[in-house]
C-alpha positions in Angstrom: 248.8 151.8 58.9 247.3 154.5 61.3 248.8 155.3 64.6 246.9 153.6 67.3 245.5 155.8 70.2 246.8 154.0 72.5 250.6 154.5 71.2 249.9 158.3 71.4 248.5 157.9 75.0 251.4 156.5 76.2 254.3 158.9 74.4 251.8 161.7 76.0 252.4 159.8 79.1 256.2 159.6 79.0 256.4 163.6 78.4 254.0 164.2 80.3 256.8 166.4 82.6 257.9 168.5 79.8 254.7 171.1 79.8 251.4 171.0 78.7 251.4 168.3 76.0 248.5 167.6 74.1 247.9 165.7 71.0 245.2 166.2 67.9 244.7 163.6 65.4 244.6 165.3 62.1 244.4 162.9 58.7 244.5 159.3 60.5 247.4 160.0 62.4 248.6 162.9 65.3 250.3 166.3 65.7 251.4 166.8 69.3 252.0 169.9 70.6 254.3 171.9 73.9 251.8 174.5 74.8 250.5 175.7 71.4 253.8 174.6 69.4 253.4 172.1 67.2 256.5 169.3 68.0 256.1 166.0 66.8 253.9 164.3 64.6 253.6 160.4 64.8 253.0 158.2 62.0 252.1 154.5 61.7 253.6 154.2 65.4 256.5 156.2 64.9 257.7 159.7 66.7 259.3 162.1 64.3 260.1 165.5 66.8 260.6 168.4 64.5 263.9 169.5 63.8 265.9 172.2 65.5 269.6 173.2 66.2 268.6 171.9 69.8 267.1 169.0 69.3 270.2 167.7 67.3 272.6 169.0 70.1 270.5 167.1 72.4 270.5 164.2 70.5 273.7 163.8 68.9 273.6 160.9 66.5 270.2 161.8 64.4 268.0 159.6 62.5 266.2 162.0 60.3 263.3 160.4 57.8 259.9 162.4 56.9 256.6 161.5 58.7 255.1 160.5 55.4 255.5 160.5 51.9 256.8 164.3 50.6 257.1 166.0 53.7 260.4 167.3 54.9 262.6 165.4 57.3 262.0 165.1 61.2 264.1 163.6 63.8 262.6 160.3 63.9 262.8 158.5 67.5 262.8 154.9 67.3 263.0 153.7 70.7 264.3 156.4 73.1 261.2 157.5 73.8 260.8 154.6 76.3 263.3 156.9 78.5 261.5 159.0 80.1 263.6 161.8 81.4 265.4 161.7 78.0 262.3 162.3 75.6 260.9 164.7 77.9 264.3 166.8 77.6 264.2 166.4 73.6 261.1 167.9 74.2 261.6 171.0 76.5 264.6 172.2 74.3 263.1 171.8 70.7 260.1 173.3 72.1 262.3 176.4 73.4 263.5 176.7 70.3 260.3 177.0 68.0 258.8 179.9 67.3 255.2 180.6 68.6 252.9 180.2 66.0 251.2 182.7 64.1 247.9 184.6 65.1 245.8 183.1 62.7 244.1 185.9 60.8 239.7 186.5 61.9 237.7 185.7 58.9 235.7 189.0 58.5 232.1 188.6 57.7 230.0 189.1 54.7 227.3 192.0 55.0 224.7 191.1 52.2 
């Protein structure tokens, strides 16, 4: 089961207040991103907010379960997200914590 656009509309919506947030759908279902940190991926209608030292401080009692089948294990959100203020705190601090991504290397091109 896919994540339905409107389910990622609305978590948008509810952290909308912790930076730019902006989602990209990527193999039926959506990475979401804090300026250009990746943070949460949801799957068939669930948030899973990537893991950091931060993010479990912040939420104490952690459900962790992997987005899909193989992948490592991410904070999964089962209903907080509904709060607001709450979510978009989770949000602010694992994004803090991340790294910027790496500058993604320019493909030189072929002289023939």
């Amino acid at each position: 089961m896919a994540t339905d656009l409107d389910f990622i509309k609305f978590l948008v919506d509810q952290i909308e207040h912790a930076g730019v947030i902006t989602y990209r759908k990527m193999f039926g279902e959506y990475v979401v991103y804090s300026g250009s940190k990746v943070i949460a991926l949801v799957c068939d209608n669930q948030l899973y907010i990537k893991p950091t030292e931060a993010g479990r401080s912040y939420i104490g009692d952690v459900v962790e379960a992997p987005p899909y089948p193989g992948a490592k294990l991410y904070f999964l959100i089962e209903d907080k997200f509904e709060d607001r203020e709450w979510i978009s705190g989770l949000v602010r601090a694992t994004a803090k914590e991340l790294p910027e991504p790496k500058p993604k290397k320019k493909k030189n091109k072929r002289k023939k």
